[in-house]
C-alpha positions in Angstrom: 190.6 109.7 78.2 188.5 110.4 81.2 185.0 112.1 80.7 182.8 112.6 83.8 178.9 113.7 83.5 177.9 115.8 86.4 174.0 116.4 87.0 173.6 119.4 89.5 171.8 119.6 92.8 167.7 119.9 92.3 167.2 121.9 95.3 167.1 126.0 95.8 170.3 127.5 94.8 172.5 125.0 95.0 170.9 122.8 97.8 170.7 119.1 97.4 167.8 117.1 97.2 168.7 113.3 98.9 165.2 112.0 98.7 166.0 110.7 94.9 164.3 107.5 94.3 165.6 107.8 90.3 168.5 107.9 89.1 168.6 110.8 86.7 168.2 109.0 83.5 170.6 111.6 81.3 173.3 110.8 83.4 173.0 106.6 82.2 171.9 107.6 78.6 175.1 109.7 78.1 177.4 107.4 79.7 175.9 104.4 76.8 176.2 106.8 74.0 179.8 107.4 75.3 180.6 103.5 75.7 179.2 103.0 71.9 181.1 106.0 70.2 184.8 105.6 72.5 184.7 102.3 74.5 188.1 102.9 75.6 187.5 106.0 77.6 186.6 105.6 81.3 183.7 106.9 82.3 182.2 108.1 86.0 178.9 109.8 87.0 178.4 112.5 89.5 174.4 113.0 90.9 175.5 115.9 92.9 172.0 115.7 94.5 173.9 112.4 96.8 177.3 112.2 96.2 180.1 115.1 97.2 183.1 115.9 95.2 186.2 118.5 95.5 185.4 120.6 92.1 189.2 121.3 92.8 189.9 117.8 93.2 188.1 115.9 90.1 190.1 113.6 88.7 188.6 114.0 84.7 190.3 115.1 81.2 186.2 115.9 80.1 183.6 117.5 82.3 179.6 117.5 80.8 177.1 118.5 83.0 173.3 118.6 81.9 171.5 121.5 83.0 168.0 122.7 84.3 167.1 126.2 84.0 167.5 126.5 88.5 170.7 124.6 88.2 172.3 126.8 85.8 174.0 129.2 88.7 175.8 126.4 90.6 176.9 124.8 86.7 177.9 127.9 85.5 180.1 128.1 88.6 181.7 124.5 88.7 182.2 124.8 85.1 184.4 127.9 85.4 186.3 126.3 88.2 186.8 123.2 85.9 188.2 125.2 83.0 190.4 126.8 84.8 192.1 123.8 85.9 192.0 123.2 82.0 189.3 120.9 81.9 187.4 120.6 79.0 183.7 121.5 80.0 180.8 120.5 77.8 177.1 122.1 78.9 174.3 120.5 77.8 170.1 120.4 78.7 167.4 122.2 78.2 168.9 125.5 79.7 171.9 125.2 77.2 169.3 124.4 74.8 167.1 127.5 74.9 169.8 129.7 76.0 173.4 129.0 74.3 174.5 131.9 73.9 174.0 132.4 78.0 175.9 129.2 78.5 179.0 129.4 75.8 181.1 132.2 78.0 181.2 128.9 80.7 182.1 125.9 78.0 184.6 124.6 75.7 181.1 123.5 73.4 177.5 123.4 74.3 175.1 120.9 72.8 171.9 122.3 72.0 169.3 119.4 71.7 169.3 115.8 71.2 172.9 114.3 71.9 172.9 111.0 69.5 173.4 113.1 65.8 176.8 115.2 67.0 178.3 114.1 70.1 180.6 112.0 67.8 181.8 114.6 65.8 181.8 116.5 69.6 184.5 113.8 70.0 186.5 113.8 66.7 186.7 117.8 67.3 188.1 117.4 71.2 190.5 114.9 70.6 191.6 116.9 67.2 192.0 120.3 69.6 189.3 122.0 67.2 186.4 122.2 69.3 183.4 124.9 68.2 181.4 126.5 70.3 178.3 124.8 69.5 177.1 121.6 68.0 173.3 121.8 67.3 171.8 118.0 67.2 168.9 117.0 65.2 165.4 115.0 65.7 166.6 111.8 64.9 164.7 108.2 64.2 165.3 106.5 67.6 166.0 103.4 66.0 169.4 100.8 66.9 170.1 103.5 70.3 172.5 102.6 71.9 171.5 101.4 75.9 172.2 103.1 78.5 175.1 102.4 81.1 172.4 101.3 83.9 175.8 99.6 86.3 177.8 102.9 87.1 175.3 104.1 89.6 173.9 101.6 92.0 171.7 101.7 94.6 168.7 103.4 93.5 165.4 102.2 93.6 164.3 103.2 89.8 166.5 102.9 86.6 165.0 104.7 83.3 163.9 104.0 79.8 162.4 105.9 77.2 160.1 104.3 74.4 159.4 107.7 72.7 160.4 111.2 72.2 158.6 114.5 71.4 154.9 115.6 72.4 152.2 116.8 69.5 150.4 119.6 72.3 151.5 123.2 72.6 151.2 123.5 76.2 152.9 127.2 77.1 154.6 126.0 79.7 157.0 123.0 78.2 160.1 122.9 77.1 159.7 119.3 75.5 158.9 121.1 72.0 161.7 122.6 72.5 163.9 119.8 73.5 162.7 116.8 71.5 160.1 118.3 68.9 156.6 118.9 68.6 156.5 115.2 66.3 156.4 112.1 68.4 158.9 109.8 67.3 158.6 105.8 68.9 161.4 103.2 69.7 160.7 99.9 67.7 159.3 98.0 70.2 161.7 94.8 70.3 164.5 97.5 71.0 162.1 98.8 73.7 162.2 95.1 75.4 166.0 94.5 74.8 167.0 97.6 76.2 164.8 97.0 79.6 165.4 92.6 79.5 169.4 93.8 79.3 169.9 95.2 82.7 168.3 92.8 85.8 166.1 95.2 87.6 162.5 95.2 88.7 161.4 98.9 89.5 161.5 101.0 86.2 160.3 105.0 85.5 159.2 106.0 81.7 160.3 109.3 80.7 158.2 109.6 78.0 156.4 112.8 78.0 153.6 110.6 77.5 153.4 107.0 77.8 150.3 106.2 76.2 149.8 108.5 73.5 148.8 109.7 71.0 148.8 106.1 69.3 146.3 104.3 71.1 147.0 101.0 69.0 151.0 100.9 69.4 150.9 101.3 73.1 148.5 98.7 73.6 150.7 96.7 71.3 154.0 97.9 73.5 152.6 97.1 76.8 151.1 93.6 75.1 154.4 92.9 74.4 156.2 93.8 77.8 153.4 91.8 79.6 154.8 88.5 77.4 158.4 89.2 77.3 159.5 91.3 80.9 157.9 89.5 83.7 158.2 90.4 86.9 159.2 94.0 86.5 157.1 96.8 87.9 157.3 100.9 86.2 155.9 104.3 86.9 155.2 106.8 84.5 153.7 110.7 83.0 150.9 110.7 81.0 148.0 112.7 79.7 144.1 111.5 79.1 143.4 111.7 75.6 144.3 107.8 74.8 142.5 106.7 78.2 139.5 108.4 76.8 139.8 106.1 72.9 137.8 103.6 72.6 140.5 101.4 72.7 141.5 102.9 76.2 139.7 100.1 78.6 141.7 97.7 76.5 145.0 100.1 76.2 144.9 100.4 80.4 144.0 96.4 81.0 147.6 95.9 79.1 149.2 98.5 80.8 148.4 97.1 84.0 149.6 93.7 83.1 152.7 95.2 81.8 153.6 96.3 85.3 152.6 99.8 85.2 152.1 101.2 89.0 151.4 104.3 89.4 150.9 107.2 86.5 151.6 110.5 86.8 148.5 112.7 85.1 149.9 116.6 83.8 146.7 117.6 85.1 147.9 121.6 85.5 145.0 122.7 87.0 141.3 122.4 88.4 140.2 125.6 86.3 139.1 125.4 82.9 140.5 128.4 82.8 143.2 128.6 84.1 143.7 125.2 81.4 143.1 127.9 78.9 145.6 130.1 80.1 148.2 127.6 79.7 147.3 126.1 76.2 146.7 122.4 78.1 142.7 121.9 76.7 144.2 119.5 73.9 145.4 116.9 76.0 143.2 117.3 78.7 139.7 117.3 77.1 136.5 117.1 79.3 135.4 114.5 81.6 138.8 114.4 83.6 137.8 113.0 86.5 135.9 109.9 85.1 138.9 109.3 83.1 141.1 109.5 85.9 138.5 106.8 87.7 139.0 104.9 84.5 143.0 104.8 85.6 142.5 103.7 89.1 139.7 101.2 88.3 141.9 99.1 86.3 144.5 99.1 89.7 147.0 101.9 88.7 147.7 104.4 91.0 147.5 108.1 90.1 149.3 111.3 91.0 148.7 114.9 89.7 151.0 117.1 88.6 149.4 120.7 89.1 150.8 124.4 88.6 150.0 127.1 90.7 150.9 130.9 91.0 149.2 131.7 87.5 148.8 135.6 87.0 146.2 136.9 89.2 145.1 133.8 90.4 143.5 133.8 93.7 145.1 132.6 96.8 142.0 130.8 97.3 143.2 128.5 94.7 145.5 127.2 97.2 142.8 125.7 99.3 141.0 124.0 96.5 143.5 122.5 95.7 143.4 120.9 99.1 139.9 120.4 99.1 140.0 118.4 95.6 142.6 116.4 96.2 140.9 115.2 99.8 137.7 114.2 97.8 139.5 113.0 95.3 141.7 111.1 97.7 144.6 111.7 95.3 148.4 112.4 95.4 149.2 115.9 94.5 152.4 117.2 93.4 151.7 121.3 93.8 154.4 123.2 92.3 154.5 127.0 90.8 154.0 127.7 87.2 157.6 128.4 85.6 158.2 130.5 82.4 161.3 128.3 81.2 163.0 129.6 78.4 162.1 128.2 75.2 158.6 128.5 76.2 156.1 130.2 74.4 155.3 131.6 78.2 158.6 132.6 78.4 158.4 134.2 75.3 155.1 136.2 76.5 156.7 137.4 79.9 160.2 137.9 79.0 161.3 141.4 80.3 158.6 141.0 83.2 159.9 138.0 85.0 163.3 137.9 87.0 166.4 136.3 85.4 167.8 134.6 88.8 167.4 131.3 87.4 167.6 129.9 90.6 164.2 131.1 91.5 163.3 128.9 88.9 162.5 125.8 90.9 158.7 125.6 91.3 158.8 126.4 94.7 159.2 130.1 93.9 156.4 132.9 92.5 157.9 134.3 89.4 154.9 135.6 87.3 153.8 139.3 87.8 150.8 139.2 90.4 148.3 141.4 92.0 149.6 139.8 95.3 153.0 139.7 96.6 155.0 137.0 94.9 155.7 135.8 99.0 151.7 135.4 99.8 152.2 132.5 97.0 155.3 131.0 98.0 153.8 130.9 101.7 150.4 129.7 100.7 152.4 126.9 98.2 154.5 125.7 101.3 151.2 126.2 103.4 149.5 123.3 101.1 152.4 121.0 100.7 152.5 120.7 104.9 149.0 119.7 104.7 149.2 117.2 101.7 151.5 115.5 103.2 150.7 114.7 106.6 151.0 111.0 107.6 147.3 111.1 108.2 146.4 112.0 104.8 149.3 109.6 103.1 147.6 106.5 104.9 143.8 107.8 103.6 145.6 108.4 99.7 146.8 104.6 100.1 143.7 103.0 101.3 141.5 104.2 98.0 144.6 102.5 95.9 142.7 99.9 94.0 142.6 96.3 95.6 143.4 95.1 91.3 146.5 96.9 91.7 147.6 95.4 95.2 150.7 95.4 96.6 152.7 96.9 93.7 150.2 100.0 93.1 150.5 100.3 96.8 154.2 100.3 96.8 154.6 102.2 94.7 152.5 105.0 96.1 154.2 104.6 99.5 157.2 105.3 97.6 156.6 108.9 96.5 154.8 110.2 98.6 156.7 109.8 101.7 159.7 110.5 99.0 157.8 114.0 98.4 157.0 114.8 102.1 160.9 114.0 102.6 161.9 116.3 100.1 159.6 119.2 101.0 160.6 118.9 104.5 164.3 119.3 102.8 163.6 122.0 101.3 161.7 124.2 103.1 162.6 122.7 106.5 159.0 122.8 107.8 157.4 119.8 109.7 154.2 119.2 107.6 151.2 119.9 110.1 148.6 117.3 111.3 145.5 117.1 109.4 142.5 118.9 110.6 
């Protein structure tokens, strides 16, 4: 049996996004689950995002694609040509998740959820010919998981692991409720250091929603423990605050650090306690944000910020802020709109109001109601990201990287930001402007 597992392009509509650093870590995590449950079948993976296949063409008894809410238009479409040709064509992801009954008219079965409880009956059914529609999967210990299949897709910089699921805040914006549950659940740690020691690579990415919290005292223990036993290999990651502001957090961040941790991504969603309101985000952000953040880089780990714009009625001046705190701050940014994603309480607030063309659903599109056009945000959005990333202000971001953290911190900063001014030039095709 041949099963391939397609991941679709990132960009607008369709559009690819080449400037992938990361190899998208469902796309490895199914293929292991696969090898564990039918080690017979052959197995290939698609990133459609680099590689370029005839849908007519593909050689495969079993197509699954994982799905984003913006890439549900193009995997609606490849999975209709696919069944056609009578392919079986399994949709799975968040989309799927929130929305199956949207997704069943283009599948042979969706998989709401977590794969690791039903993808083996998923497999009994198919080769029986008694597929259902759906096969809901449950919140399972992450204990004995089988490791991903980290060989089928060389040539990226960053391979994936996970050492937890689930996140305990109710921002209104994230689906990972949704997708993994609002409990955390944690990885035992020696299956944590297995799974990484088993595949001979040096630059790493955590996609934990969160990877050091809540429990202060098992991280520090985890990242003890990859100090001693991984040498030599260097990670990024998303985090909140809350555990860098425990008092265990000096000590948390000084074993972080000597675990290999680069660079950390902060969900920092916006400058205005507000706006923070708004979006349900005060729980794991707190107060004192920036001396926390100063906390981060002290102990030579580089920091980004994620941040949402395009809230209702928020000012266009916003925009420039935004600019303005980041130069002080001397800080990667990663700007991006807020998004109403289905199985979001936001979603659930706006739904009827917003537009259901998912593929405006990027980030990079307006889609809450506003008292200004939806097109003065997208503009003023694309405005900021030009100035971000000018070379100018790329070399000023890398000189405040902490000496403690030098070169890797460094590195790893180069890294993504000139990977996000390549992709925003992709996108939007607009040469980011020199710096005033």
């Amino acid at each position: 049996m041949k099963i391939t597992y397609i991941f679709p392009p990132l960009g607008h509509a369709g559009e690819k996004v080449r400037s992938m650093p990361l190899v998208p870590p469902v796309l490895e995590h199914m293929a292991g689950l696969t090898s564990a449950l039918r080690p017979e079948w052959e197995i290939r993976l698609i990133n459609s995002n680099v590689e370029s296949f005839a849908q007519e063409e593909l050689d495969t008894d079993i197509a699954a694609i994982s799905i984003l809410t913006h890439q549900s238009s193009w995997a609606y479409n490849l999975a209709d040509t696919l069944r056609k040709r009578g392919i079986k064509v399994i949709l799975g992801g968040p989309h799927p998740t929130a929305l199956p009954d949207e997704a069943s008219p283009h599948a042979d079965a969706v998989l709401v959820g977590e794969a690791e409880g039903v993808l083996g009956e998923l497999f009994e059914d198919l080769e029986a010919g008694s597929l259902k529609g759906c096969y809901e999967g449950a919140f399972l210990p992450l204990d004995n998981m089988p490791f991903p299949r980290r060989d089928l897709l060389p040539g990226y910089i960053f391979h994936a692991f996970h050492t937890s699921r689930g996140c305990p805040y109710t921002c209104r914006f994230c689906t990972t409720p949704m997708q993994h549950g609002a409990k955390m659940r944690y990885r035992p740690i020696r299956d944590v250091i297995a799974d990484i020691a088993s595949f001979k690579h040096r630059m790493w990415f955590s996609t934990d929603a969160d990877i050091w919290g809540p429990d202060v005292d098992r991280y520090t223990e985890l990242f003890r423990e990859m100090a001693a036993s991984l040498p030599g290999i260097y990670w990024v990651g998303e985090a909140g605050i809350t555990s860098v502001q425990h008092p265990r957090g000096e000590e948390m961040l000084k074993w972080a650090r000597r675990s290999g941790l680069m660079q950390v991504w902060l969900g920092w969603e916006s400058f205005s306690d507000q706006i923070l309101a708004e979006y349900g985000a005060q729980a794991k952000m707190k107060s004192k944000r920036e001396d926390a953040l100063k906390k981060i880089r002290d102990n030579g780990i580089d920091v980004g910020l994620f941040l949402m714009l395009g809230s209702q009625d928020e000012s266009l001046r916003e925009y420039d802020h935004v600019l303005e705190l980041c130069d002080r701050l001397a800080i990667t940014p990663h700007p991006v709109m807020v998004v109403p994603y289905p199985g979001t309480a936001l979603y659930e607030d706006l739904k009827g109001e917003v537009t259901g063309d998912w593929d405006f659903y990027d980030g990079m599109h307006c889609i809450l109601p506003q008292q200004n056009s939806p097109g003065e945000h997208e503009a003023a959005l694309k405005r900021i990201w030009g100035d971000l990333f000018t070379i100018k202000r790329i070399m000023t971001r890398l000189a405040h990287v902490s000496l403690k953290g030098f070169p890797s911190a460094h590195i790893a900063s180069g890294i993504v930001q000139f990977a996000l001014r390549k992709a925003f030039l992709e996108f939007t095709g607009i040469k980011p402007r020199a710096a005033r």
